[in-house]
DRENVEXDO-963842 format. One line per 4 residues: number of its first residue (from 1); their letters; for each residue x, y, z of N, C-alpha, C. Coordinates in nm, 4 decimals. Each point is the difference from the previous one (the first is absolute). Layout:
NUM	a	X:Y:Z:X:Y:Z:X:Y:Z | ...
END
This chain:
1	xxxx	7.5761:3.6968:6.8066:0.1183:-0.0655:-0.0520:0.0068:0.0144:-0.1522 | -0.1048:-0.0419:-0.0422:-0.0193:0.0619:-0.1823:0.0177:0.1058:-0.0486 | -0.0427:0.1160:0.0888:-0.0022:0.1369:-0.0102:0.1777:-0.0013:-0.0392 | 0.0568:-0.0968:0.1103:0.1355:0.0872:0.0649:0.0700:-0.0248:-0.1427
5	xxxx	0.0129:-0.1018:-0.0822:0.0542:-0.0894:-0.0807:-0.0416:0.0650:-0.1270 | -0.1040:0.0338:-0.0056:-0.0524:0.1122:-0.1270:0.0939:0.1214:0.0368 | -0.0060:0.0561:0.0901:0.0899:0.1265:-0.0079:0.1503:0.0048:0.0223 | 0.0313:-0.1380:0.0351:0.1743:0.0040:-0.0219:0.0388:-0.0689:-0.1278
9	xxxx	-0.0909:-0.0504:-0.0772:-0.0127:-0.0065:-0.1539:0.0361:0.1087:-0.0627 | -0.1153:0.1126:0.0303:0.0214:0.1374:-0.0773:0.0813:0.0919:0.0580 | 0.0914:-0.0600:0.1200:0.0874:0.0802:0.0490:0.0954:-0.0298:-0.1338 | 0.0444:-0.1287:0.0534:0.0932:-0.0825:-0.0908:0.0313:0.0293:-0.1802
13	xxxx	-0.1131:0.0117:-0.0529:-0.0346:0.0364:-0.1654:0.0389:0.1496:0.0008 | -0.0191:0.0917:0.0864:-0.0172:0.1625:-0.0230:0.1236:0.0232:-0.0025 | 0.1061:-0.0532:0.1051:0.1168:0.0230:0.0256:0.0724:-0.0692:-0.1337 | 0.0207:-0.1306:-0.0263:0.0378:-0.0785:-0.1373:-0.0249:0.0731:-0.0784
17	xxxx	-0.1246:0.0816:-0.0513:0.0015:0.0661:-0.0971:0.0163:0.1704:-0.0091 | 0.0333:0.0050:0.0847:0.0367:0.1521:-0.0038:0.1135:0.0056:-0.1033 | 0.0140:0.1625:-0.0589:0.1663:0.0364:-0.0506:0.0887:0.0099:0.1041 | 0.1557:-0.0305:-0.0301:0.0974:0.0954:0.0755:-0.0050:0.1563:-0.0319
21	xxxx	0.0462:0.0453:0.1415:0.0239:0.1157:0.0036:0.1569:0.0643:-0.0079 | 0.0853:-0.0580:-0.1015:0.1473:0.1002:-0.0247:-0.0160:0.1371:-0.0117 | 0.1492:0.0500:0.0972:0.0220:0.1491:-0.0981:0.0540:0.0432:-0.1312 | -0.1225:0.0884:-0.0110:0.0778:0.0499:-0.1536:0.0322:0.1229:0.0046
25	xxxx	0.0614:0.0445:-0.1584:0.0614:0.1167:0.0041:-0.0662:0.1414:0.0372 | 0.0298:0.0460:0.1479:-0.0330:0.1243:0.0525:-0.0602:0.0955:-0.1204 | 0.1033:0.0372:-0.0667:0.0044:0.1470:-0.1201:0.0208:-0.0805:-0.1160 | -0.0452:-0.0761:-0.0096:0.0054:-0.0545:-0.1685:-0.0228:0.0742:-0.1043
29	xxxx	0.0748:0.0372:-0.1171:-0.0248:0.1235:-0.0935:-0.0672:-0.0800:-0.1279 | -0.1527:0.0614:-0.0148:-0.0860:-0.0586:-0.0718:0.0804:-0.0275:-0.1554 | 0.0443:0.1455:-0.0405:0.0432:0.0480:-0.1004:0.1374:-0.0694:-0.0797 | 0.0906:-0.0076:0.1579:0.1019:-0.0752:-0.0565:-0.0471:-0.1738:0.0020
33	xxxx	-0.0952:-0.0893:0.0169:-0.0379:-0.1057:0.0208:-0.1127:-0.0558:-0.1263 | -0.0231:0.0987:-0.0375:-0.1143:0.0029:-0.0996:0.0504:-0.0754:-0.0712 | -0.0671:-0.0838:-0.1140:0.0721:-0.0865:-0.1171:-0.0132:-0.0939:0.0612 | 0.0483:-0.0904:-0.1506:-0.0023:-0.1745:0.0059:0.1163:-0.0417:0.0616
37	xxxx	-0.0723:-0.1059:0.0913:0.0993:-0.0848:0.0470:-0.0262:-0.1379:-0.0131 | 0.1161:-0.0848:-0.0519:-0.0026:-0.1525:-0.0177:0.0281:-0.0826:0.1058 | -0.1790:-0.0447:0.0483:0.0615:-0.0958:0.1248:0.0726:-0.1205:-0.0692 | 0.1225:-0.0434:0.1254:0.0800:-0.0916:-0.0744:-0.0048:-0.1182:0.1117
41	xxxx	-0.0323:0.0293:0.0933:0.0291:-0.1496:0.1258:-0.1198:0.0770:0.1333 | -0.0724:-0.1407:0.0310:-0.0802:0.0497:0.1111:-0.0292:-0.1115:0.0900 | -0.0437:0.0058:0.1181:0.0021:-0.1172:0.1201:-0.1581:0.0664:0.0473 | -0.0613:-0.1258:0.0047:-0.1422:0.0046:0.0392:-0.1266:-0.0832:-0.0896
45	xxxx	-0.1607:0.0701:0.0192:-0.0855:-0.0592:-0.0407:0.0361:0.1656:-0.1089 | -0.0370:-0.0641:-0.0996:-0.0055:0.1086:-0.1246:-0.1502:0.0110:0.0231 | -0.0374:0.1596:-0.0465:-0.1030:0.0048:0.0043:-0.0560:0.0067:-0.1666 | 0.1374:-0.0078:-0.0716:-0.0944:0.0152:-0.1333:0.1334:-0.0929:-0.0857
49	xxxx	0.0194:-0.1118:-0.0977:0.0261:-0.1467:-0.0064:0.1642:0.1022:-0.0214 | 0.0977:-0.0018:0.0310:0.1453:0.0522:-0.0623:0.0470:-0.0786:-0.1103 | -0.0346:0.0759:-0.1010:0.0040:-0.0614:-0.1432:0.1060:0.0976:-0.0325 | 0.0578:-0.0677:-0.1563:0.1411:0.0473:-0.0409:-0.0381:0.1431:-0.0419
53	xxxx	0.1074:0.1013:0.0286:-0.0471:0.1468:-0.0581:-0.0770:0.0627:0.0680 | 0.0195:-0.0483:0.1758:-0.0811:0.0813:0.0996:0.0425:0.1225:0.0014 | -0.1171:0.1043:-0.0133:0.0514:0.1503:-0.0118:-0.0746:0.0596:0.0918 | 0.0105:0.0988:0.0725:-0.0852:0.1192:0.0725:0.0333:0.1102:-0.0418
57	xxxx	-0.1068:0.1187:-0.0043:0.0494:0.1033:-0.0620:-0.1224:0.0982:0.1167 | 0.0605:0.0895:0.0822:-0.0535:0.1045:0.0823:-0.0042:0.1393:-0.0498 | -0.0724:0.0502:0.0077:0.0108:0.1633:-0.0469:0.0144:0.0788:0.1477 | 0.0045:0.0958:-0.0388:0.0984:0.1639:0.0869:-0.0839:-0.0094:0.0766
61	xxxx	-0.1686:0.0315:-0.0202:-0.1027:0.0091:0.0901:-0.1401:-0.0676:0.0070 | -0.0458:-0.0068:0.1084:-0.0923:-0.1076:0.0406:-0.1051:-0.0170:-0.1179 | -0.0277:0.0819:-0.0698:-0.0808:0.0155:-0.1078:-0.0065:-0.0613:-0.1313 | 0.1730:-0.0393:-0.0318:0.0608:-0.0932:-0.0704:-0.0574:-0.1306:0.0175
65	xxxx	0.0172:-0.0788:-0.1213:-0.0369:-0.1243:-0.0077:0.0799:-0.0758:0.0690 | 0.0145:-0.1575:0.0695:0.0876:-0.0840:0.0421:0.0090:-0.0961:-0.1250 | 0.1208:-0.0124:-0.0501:-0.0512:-0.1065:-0.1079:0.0840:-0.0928:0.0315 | -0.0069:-0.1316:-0.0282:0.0599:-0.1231:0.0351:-0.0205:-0.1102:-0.1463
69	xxxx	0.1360:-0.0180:-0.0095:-0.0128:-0.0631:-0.1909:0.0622:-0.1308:0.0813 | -0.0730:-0.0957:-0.1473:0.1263:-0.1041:0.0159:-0.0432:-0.1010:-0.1477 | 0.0855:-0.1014:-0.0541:-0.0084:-0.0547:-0.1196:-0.1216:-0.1019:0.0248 | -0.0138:0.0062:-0.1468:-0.1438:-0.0683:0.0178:0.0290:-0.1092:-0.1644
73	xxxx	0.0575:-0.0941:0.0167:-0.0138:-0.0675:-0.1704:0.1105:0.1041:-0.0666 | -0.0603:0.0345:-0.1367:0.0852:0.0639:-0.0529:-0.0133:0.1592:0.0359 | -0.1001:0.0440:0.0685:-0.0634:0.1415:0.0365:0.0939:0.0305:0.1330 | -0.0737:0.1338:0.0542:0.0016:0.0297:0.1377:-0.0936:0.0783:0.0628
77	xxxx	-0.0808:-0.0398:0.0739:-0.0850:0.0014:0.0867:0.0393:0.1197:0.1125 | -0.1337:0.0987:0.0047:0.0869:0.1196:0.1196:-0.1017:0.0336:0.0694 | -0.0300:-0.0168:0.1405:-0.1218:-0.0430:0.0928:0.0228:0.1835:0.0513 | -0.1036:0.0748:0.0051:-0.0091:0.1407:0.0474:-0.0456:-0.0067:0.1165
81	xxxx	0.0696:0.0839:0.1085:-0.0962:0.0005:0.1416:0.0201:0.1566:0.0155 | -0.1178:0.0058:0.1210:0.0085:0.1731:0.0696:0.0937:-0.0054:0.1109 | 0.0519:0.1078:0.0189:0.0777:0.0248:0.1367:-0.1216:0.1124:0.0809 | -0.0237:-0.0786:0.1065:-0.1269:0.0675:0.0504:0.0759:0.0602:0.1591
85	xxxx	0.1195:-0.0081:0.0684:0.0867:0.1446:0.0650:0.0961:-0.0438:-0.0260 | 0.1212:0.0529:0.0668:0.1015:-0.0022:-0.0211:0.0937:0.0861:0.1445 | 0.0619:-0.0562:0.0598:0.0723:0.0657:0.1071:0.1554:-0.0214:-0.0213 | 0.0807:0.0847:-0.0464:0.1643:-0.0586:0.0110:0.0294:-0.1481:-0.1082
89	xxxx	0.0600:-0.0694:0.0627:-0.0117:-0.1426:-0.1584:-0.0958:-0.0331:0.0636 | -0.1468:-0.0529:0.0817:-0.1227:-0.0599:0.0318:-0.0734:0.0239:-0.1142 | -0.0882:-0.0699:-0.0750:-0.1038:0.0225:-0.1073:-0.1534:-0.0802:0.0457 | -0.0496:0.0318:-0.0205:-0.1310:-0.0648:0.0257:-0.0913:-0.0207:-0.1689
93	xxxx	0.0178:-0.1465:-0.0828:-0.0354:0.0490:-0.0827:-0.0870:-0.1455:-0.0479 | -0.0964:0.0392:-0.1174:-0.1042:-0.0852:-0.0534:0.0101:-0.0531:-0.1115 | 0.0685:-0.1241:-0.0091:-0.0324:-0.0961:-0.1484:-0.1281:-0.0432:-0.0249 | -0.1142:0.0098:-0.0681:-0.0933:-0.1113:-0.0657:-0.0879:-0.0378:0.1300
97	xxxx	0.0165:0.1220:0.0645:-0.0655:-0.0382:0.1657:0.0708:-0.0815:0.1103 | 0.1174:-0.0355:-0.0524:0.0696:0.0171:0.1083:0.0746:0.0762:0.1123 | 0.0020:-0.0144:0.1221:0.0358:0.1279:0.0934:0.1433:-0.0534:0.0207 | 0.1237:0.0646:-0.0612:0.1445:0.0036:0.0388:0.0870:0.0750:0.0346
101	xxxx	0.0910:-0.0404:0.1335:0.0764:0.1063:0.0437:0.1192:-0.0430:-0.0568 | 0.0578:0.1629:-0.0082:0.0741:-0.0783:-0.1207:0.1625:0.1204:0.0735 | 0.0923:-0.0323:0.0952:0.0689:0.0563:0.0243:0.1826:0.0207:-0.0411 | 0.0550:0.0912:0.0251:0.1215:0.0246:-0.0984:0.0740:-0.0539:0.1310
105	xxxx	0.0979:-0.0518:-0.0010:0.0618:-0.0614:0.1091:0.1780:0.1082:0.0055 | 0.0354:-0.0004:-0.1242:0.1160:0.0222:-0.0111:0.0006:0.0405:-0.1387 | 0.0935:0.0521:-0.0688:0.0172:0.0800:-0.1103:0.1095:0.1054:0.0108 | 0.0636:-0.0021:-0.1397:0.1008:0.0846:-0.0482:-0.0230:0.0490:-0.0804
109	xxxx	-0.1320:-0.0025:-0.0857:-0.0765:0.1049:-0.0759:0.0542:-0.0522:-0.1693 | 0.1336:-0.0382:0.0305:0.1047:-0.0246:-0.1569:-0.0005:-0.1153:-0.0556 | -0.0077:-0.1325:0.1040:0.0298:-0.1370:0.0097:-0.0655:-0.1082:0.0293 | -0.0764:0.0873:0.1166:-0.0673:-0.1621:0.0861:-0.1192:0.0713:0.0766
113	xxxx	-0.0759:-0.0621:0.0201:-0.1297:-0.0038:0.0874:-0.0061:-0.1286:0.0805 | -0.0260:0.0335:0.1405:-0.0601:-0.1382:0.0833:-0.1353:0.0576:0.0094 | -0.0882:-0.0960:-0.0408:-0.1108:0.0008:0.0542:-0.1005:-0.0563:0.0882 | -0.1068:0.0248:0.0526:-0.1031:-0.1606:0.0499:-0.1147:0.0689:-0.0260
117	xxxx	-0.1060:-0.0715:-0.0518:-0.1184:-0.0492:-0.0319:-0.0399:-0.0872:0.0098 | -0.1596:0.0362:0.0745:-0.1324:-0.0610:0.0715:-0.1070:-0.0033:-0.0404 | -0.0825:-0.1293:0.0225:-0.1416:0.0609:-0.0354:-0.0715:-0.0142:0.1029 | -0.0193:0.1268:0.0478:-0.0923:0.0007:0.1559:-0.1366:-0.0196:-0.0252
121	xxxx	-0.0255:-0.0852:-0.0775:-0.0861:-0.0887:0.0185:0.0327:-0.1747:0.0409 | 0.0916:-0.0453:0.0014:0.0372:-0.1264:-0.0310:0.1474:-0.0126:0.1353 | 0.0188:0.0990:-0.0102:0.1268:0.0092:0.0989:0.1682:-0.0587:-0.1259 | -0.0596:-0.0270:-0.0937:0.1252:-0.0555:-0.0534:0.1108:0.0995:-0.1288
125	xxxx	0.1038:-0.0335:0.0582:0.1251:0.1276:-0.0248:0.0893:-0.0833:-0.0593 | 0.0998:0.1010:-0.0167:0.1197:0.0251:-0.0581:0.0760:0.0610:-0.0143 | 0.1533:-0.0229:0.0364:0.0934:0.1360:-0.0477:0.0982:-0.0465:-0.1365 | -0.0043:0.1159:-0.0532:0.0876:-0.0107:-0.1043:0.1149:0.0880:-0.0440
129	xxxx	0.0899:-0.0567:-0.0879:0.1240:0.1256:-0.0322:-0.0554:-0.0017:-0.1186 | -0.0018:0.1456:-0.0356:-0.0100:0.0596:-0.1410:0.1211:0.0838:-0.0685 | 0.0376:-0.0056:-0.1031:0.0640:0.0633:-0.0839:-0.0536:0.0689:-0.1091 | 0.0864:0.1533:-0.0366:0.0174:0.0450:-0.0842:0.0248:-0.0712:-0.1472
133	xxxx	0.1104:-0.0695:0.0103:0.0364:-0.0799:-0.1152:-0.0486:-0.1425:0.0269 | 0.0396:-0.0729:-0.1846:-0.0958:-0.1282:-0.0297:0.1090:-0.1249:0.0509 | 0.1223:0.0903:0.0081:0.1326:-0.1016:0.0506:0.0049:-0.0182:0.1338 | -0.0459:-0.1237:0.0686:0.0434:0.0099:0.1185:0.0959:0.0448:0.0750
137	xxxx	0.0577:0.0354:0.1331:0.1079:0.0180:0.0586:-0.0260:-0.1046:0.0973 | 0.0634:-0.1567:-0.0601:0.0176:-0.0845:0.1158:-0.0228:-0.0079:0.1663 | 0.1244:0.1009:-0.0020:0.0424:-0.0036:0.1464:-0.0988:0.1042:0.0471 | -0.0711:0.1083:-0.0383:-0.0314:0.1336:0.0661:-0.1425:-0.0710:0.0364
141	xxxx	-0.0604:-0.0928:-0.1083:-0.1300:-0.0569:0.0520:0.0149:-0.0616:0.1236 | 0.0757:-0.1081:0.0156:0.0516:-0.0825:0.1309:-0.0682:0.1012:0.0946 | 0.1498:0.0874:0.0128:0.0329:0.1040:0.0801:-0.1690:0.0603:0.0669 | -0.0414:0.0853:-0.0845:-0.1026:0.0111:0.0090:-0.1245:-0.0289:0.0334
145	xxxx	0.0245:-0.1391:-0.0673:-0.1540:-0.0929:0.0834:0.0188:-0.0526:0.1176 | 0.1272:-0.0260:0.0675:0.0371:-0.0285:0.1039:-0.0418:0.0825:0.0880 | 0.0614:0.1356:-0.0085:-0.0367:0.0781:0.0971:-0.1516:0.0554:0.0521 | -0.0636:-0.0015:-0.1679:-0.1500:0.0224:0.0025:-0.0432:-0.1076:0.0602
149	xxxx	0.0415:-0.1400:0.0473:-0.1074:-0.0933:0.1314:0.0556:0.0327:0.0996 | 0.1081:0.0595:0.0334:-0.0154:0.0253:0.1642:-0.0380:0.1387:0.0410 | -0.1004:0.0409:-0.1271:-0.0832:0.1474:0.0367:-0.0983:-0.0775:0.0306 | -0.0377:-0.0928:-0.0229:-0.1708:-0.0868:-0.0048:-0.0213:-0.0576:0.2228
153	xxxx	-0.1171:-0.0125:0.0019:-0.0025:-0.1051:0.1218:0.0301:-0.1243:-0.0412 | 0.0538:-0.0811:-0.1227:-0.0060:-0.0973:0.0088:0.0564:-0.0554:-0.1632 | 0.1004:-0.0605:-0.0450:0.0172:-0.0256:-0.1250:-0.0556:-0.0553:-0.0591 | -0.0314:0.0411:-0.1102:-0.0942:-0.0239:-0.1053:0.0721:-0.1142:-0.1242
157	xxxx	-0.0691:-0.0859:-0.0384:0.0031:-0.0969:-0.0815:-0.1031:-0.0279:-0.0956 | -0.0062:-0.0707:-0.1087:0.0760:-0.0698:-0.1017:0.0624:0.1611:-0.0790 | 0.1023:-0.0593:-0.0237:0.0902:0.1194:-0.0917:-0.0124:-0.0106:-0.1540 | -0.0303:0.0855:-0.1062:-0.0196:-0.0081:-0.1185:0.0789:0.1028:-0.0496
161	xxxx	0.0570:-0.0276:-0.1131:0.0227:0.1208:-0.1567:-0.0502:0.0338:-0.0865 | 0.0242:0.0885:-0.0416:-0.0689:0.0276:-0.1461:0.1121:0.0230:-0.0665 | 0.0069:-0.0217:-0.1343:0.0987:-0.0592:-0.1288:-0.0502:0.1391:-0.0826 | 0.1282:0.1111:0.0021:-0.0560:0.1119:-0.1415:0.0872:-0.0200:-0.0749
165	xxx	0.0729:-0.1241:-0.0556:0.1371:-0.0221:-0.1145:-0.0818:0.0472:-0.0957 | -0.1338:-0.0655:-0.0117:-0.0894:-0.0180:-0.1271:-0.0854:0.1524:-0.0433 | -0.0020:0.0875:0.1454:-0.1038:0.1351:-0.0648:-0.0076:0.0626:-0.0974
END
């Protein structure tokens, strides 16, 4: 009976903490995707605090740095990770020893990025809309983050911004 209760425990925890599995972009073009993007609105457990002047910046190829900025006081702070593969928008990549999947959901290469990120260690995620520019587009975030939870098994909560009036 103990046995049974220990292992529908760790049934219970493995499953809770797993990532979702969304699709992402089939043929995602590294090249046209490359560059900074300003996350501006995201729904989930952040895996890293969404402070004002959230930036990501991807390079062309896996070899490239992942860099991830954000304001710090009067500075700005820019956390480097590896991209250790890469399949289509799927990334498999390493902050500070962290293991994150880090997938492209949607994209127009010009405007907007949906994303979600995991730390498959912890099971805890997030999707986010990213932009090109520091000006929001109100409505396109909505739009966007909306559709990016009914890619998920399950909608994701607490929702946060990041503020780039000030970058």
């Amino acid at each position: 009976m103990f046995n049974t209760i220990i292992l529908l425990s760790a049934i219970v925890v493995a499953v809770l903490g797993a990532c979702d599995n969304p699709t992402s972009v089939a043929d995602l073009d590294r090249k046209q995707y490359a560059g900074e993007w300003m996350g501006h609105v995201a729904a989930g457990n952040p895996i890293f605090p969404i402070n004002p002047c959230l930036t990501l910046e991807i390079g062309e190829n896996d070899a490239d740095k992942v860099k991830l900025g954000f304001k710090t006081g009067e500075g700005k702070a820019v956390i480097e990770g590896e991209v250790v593969s890469s399949s289509g928008g799927d990334f498999k990549t390493v902050f500070g020893g962290k293991k994150l999947l880090y997938k492209v959901l949607a994209t127009d290469y010009k405007t907007h990025a949906v994303i979600y990120m995991c730390d498959e260690d912890t099971g805890n995620g997030n999707i986010a809309v990213h932009m090109r520019s520091r000006t929001p587009d109100a409505t396109l975030l909505e739009e966007k983050l909306a559709a990016a939870q009914k890619l998920l098994s399950k909608p994701l909560s607490p929702r946060t911004e990041s503020d780039h009036s000030k970058c």
